[in-house]
N, C-alpha and C positions, 0 to 999 in steps of 0.2 A: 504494500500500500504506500501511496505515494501521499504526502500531506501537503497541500497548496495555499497561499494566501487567500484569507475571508473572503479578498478585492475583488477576486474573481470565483467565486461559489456563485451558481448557477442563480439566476433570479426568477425563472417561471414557476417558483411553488414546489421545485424538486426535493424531498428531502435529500439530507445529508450529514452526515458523521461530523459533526466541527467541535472543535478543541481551541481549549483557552486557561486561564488560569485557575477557573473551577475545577478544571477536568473535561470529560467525554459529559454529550449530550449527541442526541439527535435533535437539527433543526431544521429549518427552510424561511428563505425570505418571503416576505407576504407584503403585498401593496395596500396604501389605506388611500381611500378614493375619497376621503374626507379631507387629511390632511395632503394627499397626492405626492406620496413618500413611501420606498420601500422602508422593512425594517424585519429585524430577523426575530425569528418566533422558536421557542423552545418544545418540541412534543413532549407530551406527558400521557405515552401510553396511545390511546385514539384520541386526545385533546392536545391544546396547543396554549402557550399561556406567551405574552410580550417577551421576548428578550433581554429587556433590558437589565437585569439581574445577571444574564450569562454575557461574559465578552468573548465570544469566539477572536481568536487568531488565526485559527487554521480549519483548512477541511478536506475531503475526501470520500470519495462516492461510496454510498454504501455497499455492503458486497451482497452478492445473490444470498437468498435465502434457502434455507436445506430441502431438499428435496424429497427424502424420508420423512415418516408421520411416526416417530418413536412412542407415542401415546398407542397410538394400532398395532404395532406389529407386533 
């Protein structure tokens, strides 16, 4: 995994892996049509809460998900 600057993390809503002095989080930038401003958003689970708590520095796509169902088999 390759870890790239925030500057350039994807801005169409894409999650992503970003890393900062908190730690790991997953997040994604999100537009606000009010103020007419990106800004990054922290998931939590299937929610998303402001950013502005986490300072990403860095990021990096997340990786494919498992393709086994260990709960079935």
């Amino acid at each position: 995994m390759t870890w790239r600057q925030i500057a350039s993390a994807p801005r169409d809503g894409t999650e992503f892996l970003a890393f900062g002095p908190q730690g790991y989080t997953v997040g994604f930038f999100r537009f606000d049509a009010h103020r007419k401003k990106r800004y990054f958003a922290v998931c939590y689970g299937t929610t998303w809460a402001g950013g502005s708590m986490f300072k990403a520095t860095h990021w990096a796509p997340l990786p494919e998900p498992p393709t086994e169902d260990p709960i079935h088999e």
